[in-house]
Residue, then its C-alpha position, 0 to 999 in steps of 0.5 A: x500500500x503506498x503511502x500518501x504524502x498529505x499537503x499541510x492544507x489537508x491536515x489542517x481540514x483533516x485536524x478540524x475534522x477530527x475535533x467536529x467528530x469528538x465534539x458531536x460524542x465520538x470517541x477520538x480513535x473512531x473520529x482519527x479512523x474515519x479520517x483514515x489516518x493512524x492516531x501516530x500520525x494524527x497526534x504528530x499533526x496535532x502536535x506540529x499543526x494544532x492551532x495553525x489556520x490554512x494560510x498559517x500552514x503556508x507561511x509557516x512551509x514558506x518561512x522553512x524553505x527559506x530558512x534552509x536555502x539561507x542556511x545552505x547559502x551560509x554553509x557555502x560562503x563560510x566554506x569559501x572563506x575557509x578556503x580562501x583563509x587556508x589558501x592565503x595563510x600557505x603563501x607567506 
């Protein structure tokens, strides 16, 4: 069975599902099945997700994408710099 990669949207509409379910009386294990999804990865989403709206999701993916492309960018200079220190310390 393949495993289905769910959009941060998704979760969050899947999350509120969830709490409609427990608030209309049932128990949360039957409200996370009906979602069809494990209670691991529900309380994973829960716990990175929980009060999030929609649009918080998106800022929040966007926010993380550009953390990394700076921090791969970091890297990269600070590797050069090494380089560039090491190259010209063997000169003299």
């Amino acid at each position: 069975m393949p495993k289905k990669r769910h959009k941060p949207e998704e979760i969050v509409a899947k999350l509120r599902q969830v709490d409609v379910l427990v608030s209309q009386g049932q128990s949360v294990a039957d409200a996370i099945r009906s979602i069809g999804v494990t209670e691991v990865s529900y309380y994973r989403w829960r716990r990175e997700f929980g009060g999030l709206k929609s649009d918080q999701v998106k800022r929040m993916k966007e926010l993380e994408a550009e953390n990394a492309r700076l921090r791969r960018a970091v890297a990269d200079l600070t590797l050069d710099k090494l380089i560039l220190k090491e190259a010209a310390s063997g000169n003299w």
